[in-house]
DRENDREN-633848 format. One line per 8 residues: number of its first residue (from 1); their letters; for each residue x, y, z of C-alpha. Coordinates in pm, whole numbers. Each point is the difference from the previous one (the first is absolute). Layout:
<recs>
NUM = a = X,Y,Z  ... .
</recs>
This chain:
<recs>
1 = xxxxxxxx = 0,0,0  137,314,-127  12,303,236  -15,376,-246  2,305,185  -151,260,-151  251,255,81  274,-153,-143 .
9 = xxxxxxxx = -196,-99,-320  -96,365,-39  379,92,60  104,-193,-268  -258,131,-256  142,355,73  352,-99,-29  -150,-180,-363 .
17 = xxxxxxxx = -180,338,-74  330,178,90  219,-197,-210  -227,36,-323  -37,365,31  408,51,18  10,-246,-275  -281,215,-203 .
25 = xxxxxxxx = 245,334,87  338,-148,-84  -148,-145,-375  -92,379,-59  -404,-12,-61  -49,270,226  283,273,111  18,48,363 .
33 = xxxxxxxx = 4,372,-35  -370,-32,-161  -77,-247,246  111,240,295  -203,323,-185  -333,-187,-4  63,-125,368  60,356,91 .
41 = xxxxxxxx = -289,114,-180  -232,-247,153  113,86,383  -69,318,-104  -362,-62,-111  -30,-276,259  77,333,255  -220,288,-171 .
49 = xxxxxxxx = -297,-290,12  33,-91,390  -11,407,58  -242,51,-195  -225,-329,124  95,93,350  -116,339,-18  -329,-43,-173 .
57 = xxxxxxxx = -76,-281,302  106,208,254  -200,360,-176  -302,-234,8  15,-125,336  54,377,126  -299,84,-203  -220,-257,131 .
65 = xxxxxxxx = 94,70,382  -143,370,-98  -309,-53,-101  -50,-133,409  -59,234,229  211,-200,293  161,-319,-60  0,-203,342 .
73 = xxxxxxxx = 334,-113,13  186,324,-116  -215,230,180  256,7,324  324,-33,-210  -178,335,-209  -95,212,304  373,-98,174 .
81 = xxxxxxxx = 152,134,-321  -243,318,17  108,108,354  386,-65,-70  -61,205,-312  -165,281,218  220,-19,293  289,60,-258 .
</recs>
């Protein structure tokens, strides 16, 4: 009865992968300066999208709270925060 362990088959797929893809840069299909160039470009737009996601989320969440007049929970955080803000 044969024993596999998942992690180590994984492992060796990646080292597999890894192999291939030097062996697909040293043979000259793709140059590594393109390759780099649309990595950077895709952190980039990775980046800009996770802003922009985030903030939308988090503008929509504000807005919602708003249209209460108290929220519960953030009613005591809101009036601490008021009297700091006037002591101040």
């Amino acid at each position: 009865m044969t024993n596999n362990n998942p992690k180590r088959d994984k492992h060796k797929k990646q080292q597999e992968l890894g192999a291939r893809l030097q062996e697909f840069y040293d043979l000259g299909y793709v140059s590594k300066r393109r390759a780099l160039g649309f990595a950077f470009l895709k952190g980039l737009a990775t980046g800009a999208g996770v802003f922009i996601g985030g903030t939308l989320v988090i503008t929509l969440l504000v807005w919602a709270l708003s249209l209460f007049d108290q929220v519960p929970f953030l009613d005591s955080i809101v009036q601490a925060v008021k009297t700091s803000l006037e002591k101040n």
